[in-house]
C-alpha positions as CSV (number, residue, x, y, z in Angstrom):
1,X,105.1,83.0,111.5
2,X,105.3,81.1,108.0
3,X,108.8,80.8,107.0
4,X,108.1,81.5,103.4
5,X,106.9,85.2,104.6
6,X,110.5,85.5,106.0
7,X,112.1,84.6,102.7
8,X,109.5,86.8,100.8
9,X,110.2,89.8,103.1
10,X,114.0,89.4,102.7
11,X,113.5,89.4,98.7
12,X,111.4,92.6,98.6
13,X,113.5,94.4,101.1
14,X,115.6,97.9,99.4
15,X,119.1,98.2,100.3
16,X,117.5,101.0,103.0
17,X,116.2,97.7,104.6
18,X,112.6,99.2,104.0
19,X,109.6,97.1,102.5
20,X,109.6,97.8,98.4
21,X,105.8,99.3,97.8
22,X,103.6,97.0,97.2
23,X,103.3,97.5,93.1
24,X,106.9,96.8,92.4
25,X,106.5,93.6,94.7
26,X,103.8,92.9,92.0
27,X,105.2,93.7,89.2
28,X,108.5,91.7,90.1
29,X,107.5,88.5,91.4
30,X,104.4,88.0,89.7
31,X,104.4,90.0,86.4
32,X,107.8,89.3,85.1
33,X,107.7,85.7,85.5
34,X,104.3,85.7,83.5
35,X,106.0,87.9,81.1
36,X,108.8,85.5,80.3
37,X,106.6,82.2,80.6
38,X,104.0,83.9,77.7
39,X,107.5,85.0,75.8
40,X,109.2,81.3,75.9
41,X,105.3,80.2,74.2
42,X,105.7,82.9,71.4
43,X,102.8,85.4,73.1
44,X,105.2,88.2,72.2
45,X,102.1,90.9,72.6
46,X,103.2,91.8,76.0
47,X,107.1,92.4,76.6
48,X,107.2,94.3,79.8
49,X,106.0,93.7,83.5
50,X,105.1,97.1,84.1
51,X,102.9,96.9,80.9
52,X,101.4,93.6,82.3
53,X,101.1,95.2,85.8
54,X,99.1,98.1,84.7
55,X,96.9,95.9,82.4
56,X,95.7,94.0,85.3
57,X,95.2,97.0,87.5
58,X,92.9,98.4,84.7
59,X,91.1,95.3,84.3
60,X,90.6,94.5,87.9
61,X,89.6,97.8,88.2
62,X,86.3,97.9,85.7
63,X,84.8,94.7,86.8
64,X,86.6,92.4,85.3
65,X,86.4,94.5,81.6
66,X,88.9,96.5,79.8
67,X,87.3,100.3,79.3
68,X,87.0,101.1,75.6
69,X,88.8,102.6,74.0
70,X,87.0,105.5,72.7
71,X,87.4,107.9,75.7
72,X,84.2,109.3,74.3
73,X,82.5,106.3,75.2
74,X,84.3,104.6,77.8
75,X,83.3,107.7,79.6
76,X,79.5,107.6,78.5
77,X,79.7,111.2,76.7
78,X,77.6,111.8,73.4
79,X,79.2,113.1,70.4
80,X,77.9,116.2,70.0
81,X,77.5,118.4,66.7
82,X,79.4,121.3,66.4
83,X,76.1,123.3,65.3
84,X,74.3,121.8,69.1
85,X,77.2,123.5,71.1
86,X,76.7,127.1,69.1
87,X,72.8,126.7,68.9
88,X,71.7,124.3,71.8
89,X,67.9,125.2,71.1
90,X,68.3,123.7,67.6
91,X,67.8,120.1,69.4
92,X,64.5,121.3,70.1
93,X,63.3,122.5,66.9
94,X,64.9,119.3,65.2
95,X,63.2,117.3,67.1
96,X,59.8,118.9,66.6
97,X,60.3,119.2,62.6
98,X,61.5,114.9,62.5
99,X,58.5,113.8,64.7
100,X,56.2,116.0,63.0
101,X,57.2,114.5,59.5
102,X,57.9,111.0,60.9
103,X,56.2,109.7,58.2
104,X,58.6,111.6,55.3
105,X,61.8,109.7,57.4
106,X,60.4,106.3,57.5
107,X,61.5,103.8,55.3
């Protein structure tokens, strides 16, 4: 057994003597060093290790991509008009009446 898992273990062990889960083992030896490195170079847009923590979860998470922030369309819904909810059979006849006069729309 590596030696430096020893001195890792012994750092993330509570004061129960249990193993800390692993997000705060994370967040404590990875995040807040970044944290304070970005700081001392005047990157002052992220002052927290949990913020930093859950940044990279969400990141990692999408592929690499933050999700936008629209939850409209970081969740791939349509706006819809109020009148489409009420009258859902006006899409329809919309549709009809603009292809039929494509002509009359067209620039």
């Amino acid at each position: 057994e590596d030696l430096r898992d020893k001195e890792r273990d012994e750092k993330n062990k509570r004061i129960d003597g249990k193993r800390a889960p692993q997000f705060y083992r994370w967040r404590d030896h990875c995040c807040q060093p970044a944290v304070e490195r970005l700081n001392q170079v005047n990157i002052k847009d992220i002052t927290n290790a949990e913020v930093l923590r859950r940044l990279n979860f969400t990141f990692s998470k999408n592929g690499g991509k933050f999700p936008h922030p629209n939850p409209n369309i970081a969740n791939e819904r349509k706006n819809v008009p109020k009148l489409f909810e009420f009258f859902p059979e006006a899409v329809t006849y919309i549709k009809k009446y603009v292809t039929e006069k494509l002509a009359t729309f067209t620039c």
